[in-house]
C-alpha positions as CSV (number, residue, x, y, z in Angstrom):
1,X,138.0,4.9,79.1
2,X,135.4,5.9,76.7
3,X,135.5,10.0,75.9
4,X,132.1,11.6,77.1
5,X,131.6,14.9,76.3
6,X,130.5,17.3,79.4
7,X,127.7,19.6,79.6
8,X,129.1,22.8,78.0
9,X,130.6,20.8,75.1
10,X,127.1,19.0,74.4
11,X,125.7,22.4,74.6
12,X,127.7,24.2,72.0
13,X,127.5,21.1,69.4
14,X,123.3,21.6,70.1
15,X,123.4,25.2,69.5
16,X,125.6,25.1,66.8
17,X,123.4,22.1,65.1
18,X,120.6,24.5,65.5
19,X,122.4,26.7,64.0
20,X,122.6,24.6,60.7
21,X,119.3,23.7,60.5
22,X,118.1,27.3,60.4
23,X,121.3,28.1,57.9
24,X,119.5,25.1,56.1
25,X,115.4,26.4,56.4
26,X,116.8,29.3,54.7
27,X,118.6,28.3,52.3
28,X,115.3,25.8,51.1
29,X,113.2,28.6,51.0
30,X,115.5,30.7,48.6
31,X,117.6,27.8,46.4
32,X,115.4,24.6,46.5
33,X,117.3,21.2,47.6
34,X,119.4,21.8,45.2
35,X,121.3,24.8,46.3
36,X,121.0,23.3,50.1
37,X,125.0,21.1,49.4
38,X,126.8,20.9,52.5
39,X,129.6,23.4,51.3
40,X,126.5,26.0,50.6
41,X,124.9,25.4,54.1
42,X,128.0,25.2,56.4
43,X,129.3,29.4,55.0
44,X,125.5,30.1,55.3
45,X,125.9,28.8,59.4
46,X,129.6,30.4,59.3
47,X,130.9,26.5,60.3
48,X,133.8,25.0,57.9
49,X,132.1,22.1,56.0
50,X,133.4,19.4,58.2
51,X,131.9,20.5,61.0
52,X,128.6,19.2,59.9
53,X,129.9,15.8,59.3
54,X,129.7,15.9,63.6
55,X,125.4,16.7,63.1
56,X,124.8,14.7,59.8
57,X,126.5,12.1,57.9
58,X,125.7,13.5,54.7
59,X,123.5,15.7,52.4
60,X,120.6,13.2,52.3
61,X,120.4,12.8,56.3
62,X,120.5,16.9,56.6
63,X,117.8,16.8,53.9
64,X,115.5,14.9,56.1
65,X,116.0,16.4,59.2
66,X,115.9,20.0,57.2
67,X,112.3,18.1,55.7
68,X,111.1,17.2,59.4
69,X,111.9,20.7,60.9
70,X,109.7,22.4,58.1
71,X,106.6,20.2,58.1
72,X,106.8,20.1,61.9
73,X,105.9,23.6,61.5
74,X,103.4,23.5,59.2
75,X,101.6,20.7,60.9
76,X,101.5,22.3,63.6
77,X,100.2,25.7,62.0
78,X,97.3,23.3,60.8
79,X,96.5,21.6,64.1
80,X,96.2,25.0,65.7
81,X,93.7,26.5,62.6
82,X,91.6,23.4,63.5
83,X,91.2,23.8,66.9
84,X,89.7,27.4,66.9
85,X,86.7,25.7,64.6
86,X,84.2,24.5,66.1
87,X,82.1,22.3,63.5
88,X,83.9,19.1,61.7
89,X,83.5,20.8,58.0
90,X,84.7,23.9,58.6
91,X,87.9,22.4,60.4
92,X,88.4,20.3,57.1
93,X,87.8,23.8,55.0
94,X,90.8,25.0,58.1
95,X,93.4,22.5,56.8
96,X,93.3,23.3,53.4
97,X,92.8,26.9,53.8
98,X,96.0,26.8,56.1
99,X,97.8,24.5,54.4
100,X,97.5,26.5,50.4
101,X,97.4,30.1,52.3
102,X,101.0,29.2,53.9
103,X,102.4,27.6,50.4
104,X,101.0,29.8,48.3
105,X,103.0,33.2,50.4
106,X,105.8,30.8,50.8
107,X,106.1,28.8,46.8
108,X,109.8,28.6,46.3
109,X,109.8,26.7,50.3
110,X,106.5,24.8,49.4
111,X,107.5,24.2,46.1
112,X,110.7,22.4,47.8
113,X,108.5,20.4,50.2
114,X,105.9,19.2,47.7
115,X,107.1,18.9,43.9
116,X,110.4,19.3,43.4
117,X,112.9,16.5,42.9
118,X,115.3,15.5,45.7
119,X,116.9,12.5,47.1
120,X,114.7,9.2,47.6
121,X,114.7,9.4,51.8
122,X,113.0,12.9,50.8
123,X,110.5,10.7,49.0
124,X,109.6,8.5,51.2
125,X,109.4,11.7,54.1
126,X,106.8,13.2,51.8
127,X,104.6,9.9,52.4
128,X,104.7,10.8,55.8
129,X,104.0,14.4,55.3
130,X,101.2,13.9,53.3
131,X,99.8,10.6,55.6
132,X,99.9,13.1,58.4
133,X,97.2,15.6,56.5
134,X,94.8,12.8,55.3
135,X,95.0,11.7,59.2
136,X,93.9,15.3,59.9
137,X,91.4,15.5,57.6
138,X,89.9,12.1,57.9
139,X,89.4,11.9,61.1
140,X,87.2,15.5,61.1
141,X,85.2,13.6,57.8
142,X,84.6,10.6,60.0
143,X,83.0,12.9,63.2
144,X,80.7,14.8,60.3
145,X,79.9,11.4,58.7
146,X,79.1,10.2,62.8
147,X,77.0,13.3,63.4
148,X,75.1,12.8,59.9
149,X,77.0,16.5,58.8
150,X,78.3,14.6,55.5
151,X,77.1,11.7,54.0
152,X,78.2,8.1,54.4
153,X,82.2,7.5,53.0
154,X,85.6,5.8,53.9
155,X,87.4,8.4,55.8
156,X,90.8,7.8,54.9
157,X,90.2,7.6,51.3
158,X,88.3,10.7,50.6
159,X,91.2,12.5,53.1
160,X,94.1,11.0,50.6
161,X,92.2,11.9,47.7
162,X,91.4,15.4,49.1
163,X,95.2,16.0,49.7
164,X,96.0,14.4,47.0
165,X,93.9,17.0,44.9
166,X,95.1,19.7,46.9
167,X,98.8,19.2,46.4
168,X,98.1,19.0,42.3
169,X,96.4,22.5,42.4
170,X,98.7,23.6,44.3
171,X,102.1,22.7,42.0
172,X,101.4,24.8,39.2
173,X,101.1,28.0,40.9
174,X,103.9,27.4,43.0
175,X,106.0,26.4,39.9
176,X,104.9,29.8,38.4
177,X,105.9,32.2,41.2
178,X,108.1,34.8,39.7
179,X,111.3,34.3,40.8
180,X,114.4,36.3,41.4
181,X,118.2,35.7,41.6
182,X,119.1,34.4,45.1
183,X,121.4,37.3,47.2
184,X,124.6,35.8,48.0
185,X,124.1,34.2,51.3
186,X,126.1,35.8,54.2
187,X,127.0,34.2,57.0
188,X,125.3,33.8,60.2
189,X,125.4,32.7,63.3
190,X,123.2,31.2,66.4
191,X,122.6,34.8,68.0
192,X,121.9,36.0,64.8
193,X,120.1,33.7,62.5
194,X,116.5,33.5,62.0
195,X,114.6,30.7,60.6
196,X,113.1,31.1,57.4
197,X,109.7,29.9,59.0
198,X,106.4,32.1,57.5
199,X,105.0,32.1,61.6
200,X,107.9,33.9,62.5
201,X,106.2,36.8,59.8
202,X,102.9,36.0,60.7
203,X,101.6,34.1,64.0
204,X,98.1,33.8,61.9
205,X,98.4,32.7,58.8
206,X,94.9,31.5,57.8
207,X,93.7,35.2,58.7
208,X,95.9,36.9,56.7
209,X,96.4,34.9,53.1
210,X,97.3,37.3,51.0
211,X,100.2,38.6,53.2
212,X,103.1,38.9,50.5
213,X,106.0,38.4,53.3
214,X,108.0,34.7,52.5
215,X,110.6,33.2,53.6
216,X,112.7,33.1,50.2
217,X,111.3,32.2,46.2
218,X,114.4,32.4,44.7
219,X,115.1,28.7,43.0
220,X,118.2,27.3,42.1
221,X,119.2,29.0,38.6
222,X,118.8,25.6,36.6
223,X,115.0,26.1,37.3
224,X,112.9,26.4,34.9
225,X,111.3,29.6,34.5
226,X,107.2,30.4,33.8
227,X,105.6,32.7,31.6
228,X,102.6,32.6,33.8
229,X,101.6,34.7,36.9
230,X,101.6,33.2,39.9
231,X,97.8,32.3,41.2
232,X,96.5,34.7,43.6
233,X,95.6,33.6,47.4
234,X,92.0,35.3,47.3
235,X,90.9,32.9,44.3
236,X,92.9,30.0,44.6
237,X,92.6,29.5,48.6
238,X,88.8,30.1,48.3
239,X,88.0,28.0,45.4
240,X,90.5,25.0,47.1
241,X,88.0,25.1,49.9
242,X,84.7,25.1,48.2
243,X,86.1,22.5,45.9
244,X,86.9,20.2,49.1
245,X,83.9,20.8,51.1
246,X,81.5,20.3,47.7
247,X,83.5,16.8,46.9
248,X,83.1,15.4,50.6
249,X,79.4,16.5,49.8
250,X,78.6,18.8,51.8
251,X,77.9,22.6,51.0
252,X,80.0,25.6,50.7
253,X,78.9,29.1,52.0
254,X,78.1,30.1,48.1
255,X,76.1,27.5,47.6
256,X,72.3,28.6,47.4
C-alpha cells in the first residue's frame, strides 16, 4: 500500500517549502544566483541541506521557482499601477515607471532578475518574464492606436522593443549600485522570516521612487565592482518614460 502523507504532514512540508523560498528571495536580493547554492539557502531557512532535496531536485529547479516567486510580484505590482490610470498612454508610461522605480531601489535583486548570468532554465524564464511586459504594454499601444491616441504600429513589436530598450538602460545603473559586503546570513525560520519583497517596504511603489529601502544589494564578492554612481530614480525613471511615450509617438508632459 502506497504511503500517503496526512494533512498535518503535507502541511509542515508546505510551510517549511515556504519557508525556503523566502530563505531563497533573500538571499537573491543580497548575493545574486550565485551565492543562492543549496548549502547557503537551507542554514539561511535553518533546514539541513537534504531537506530541500524533498521541495526541489536541485539548484537549477529552486532557481526557477525562486525566478517565478519574484516576477510574480513584480507583475503584479505592474498590473495594479495600470489599473488606477485611466488613459492607454499613461498606463504604458505606468509600466515602465513601475517596473525601473522597483529595480532601480531594489538593483542587486533586479540586477539578478534581468542581467546577470545564471543557469539556462533561468534563461529561458526570462523570455517569459519579459513576453509577459510586452503583453502588458502592447495590448494598452493597440487600444491608443484603436482610439487614434498613437499612431498606426504593430503592437507587439513596438512593446518588445520598448522593453527591450528599457531593460538596456536599466543594466548599467543597476550594475553600478554601490555595493557592500553581504552580513552573514542567520538563520530563520517560518514564524520569523520575511521575504525580501520591496511591497512588503512599500505597498506603493510608483508613488514613492526614490524611497532608498531594498531588499538587499550586496552581490556575490566575485562581482565586479563600478567606479560609477548609481543613476538616480528622479532622472532616470522620468527620462525612461518620456523616452517610451516619445518613441510610441506620442507626447510627453514636457513636450511643448
Amino acid at each position: 500500500m502506497a504511503y500517503r502523507r496526512t494533512p498535518a504532514v503535507q502541511a509542515r512540508l508546505d510551510a517549511q517549502r515556504e519557508a525556503v523560498l523566502q530563505s531563497a528571495v533573500g538571499l537573491l536580493a543580497e548575493r545574486g544566483y550565485g551565492g543562492c547554492t543549496m548549502a547557503a539557502v537551507a542554514d539561511r531557512a535553518g533546514i539541513a541541506t537534504g531537506s530541500l532535496y524533498q521541495h526541489f531536485s536541485g539548484k537549477a529547479d529552486l532557481s526557477v521557482q525562486l525566478f517565478r516567486r519574484v516576477v510574480t510580484h513584480e507583475i503584479d505590482a505592474v498590473n495594479a499601477a495600470v489599473a488606477v490610470r485611466d488613459t492607454p498612454q499613461r498606463r504604458i508610461a505606468a509600466v515602465v515607471e513601475t517596473f525601473a522605480a522597483r529595480a532601480l531601489r531594489a538593483p542587486r535583486l533586479a540586477y539578478a532578475l534581468l542581467v546577470e548570468p545564471a543557469d539556462a532554465v533561468v534563461d529561458e524564464e526570462r523570455l517569459v518574464f519579459r513576453r509577459a511586459f510586452r503583453d502588458v504594454i502592447a495590448t494598452e499601444i493597440a487600444a491608443a492606436v484603436a482610439s487614434g491616441e498613437l499612431p498606426e504600429q504593430d503592437p507587439v513589436l513596438t512593446a518588445a522593443a520598448l522593453v527591450g530598450a528599457v531593460g538596456e538602460a536599466l543594466a548599467g545603473p543597476l550594475a553600478a549600485a554601490p555595493v557592500t559586503p553581504a552580513a552573514p546570513a542567520a538563520r530563520t525560520t517560518p514564524a520569523t522570516t520575511l521575504e525580501a519583497d520591496p511591497e512588503r517596504r512599500d505597498s506603493s511603489p510608483s508613488d514613492n521612487p526614490t524611497s532608498d529601502s531594498s531588499p538587499g544589494d550586496s552581490p556575490p564578492s566575485d562581482s565586479t565592482p563600478s567606479d560609477n554612481p548609481p543613476s538616480d530614480t528622479t532622472t532616470v525613471v522620468p527620462a525612461l518614460v518620456s523616452f517610451t511615450l516619445r518613441a510610441l509617438g506620442g507626447r510627453d508632459d514636457s513636450d511643448a
